[in-house]
C-alpha positions as CSV (number, residue, x, y, z in Angstrom):
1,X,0.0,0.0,0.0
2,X,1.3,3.8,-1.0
3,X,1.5,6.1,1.8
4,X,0.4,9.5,1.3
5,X,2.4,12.5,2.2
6,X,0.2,15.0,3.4
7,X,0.4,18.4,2.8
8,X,2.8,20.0,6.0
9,X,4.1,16.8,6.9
10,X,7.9,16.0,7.2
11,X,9.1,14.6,4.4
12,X,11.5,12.1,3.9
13,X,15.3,12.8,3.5
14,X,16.8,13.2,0.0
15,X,19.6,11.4,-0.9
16,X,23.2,12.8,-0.8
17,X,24.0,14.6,-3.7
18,X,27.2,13.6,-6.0
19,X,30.2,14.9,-5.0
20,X,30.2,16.5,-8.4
21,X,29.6,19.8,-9.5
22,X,27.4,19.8,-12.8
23,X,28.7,22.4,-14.8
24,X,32.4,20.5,-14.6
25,X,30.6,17.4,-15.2
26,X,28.5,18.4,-18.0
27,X,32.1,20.1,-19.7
28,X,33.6,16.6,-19.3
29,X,30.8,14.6,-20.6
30,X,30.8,17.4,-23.6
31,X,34.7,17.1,-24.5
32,X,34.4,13.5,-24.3
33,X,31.0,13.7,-27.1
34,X,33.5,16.0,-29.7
35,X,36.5,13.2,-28.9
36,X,34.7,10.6,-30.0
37,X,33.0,12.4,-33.1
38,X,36.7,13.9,-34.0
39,X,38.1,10.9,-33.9
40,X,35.6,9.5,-36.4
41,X,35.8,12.4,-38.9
42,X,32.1,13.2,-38.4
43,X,30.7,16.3,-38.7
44,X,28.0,17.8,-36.5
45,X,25.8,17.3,-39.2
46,X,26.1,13.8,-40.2
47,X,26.0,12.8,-36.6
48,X,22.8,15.0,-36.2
49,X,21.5,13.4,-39.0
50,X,22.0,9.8,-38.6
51,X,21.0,10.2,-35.1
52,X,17.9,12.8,-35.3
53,X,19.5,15.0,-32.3
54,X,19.3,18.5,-33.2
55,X,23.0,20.1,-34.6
56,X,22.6,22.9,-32.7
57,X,22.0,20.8,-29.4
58,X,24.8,18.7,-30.2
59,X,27.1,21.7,-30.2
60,X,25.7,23.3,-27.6
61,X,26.6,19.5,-25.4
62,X,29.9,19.5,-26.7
63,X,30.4,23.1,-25.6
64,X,29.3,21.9,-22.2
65,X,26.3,24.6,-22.5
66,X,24.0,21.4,-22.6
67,X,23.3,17.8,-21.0
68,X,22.3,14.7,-22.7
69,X,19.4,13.0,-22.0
70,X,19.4,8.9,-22.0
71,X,17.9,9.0,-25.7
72,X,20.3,10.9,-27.0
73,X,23.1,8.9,-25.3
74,X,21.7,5.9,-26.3
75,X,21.4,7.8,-30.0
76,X,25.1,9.0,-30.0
77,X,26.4,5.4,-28.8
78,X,24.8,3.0,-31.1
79,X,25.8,5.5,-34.4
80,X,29.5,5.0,-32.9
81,X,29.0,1.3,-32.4
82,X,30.2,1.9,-28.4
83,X,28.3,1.6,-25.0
84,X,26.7,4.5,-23.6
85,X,29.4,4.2,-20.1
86,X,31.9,4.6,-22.8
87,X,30.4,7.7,-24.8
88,X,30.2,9.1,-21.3
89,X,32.8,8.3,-20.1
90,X,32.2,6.7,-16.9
91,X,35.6,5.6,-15.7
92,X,36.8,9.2,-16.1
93,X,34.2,11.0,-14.2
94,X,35.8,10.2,-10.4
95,X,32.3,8.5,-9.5
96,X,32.7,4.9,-7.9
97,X,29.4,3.1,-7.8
98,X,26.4,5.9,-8.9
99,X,24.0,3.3,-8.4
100,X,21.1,3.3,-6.2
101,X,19.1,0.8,-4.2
């Protein structure tokens, strides 16, 4: 059965947040997105295109001026034949386990 909060009642604790800050981490995450297309001789067009995320939002990622979301991770992997972690760049971002319970 769901418990309902109501309105003025405590609520319960958050969780911690990352010990990262955001802006760094979307800056990182954005490098790593223009690495990977470099590297491939893509364009920011022919990715946009074969993927269906906007140009202009994939500049504005690899700028660090805008986040992914899952989709367009997902996108951006499977047109560079990698995993997602490894578009992100997981084992560079200082985070041990992110997961939660």
């Amino acid at each position: 059965m769901v418990e309902r909060i109501r309105y003025g009642a405590p609520q319960p604790a958050l969780a911690q947040p990352l010990p990262i800050d955001v802006d760094e981490l979307r800056a990182t995450i954005g490098a790593r997105v223009r690495e990977i297309r470099l590297s491939r001789g893509a364009t920011i067009k022919t990715v946009a295109e074969a993927t269906g995320v906007y140009a202009s939002h994939l500049s504005r990622v690899e700028s660090g001026q805008a986040s992914l979301n899952i989709g367009q991770a997902m996108k951006l992997a499977n047109a560079y034949g990698i995993e997602v972690g490894e578009l992100l760049g997981v084992d560079d971002l200082g985070v041990d386990d992110v997961a939660t319970s």
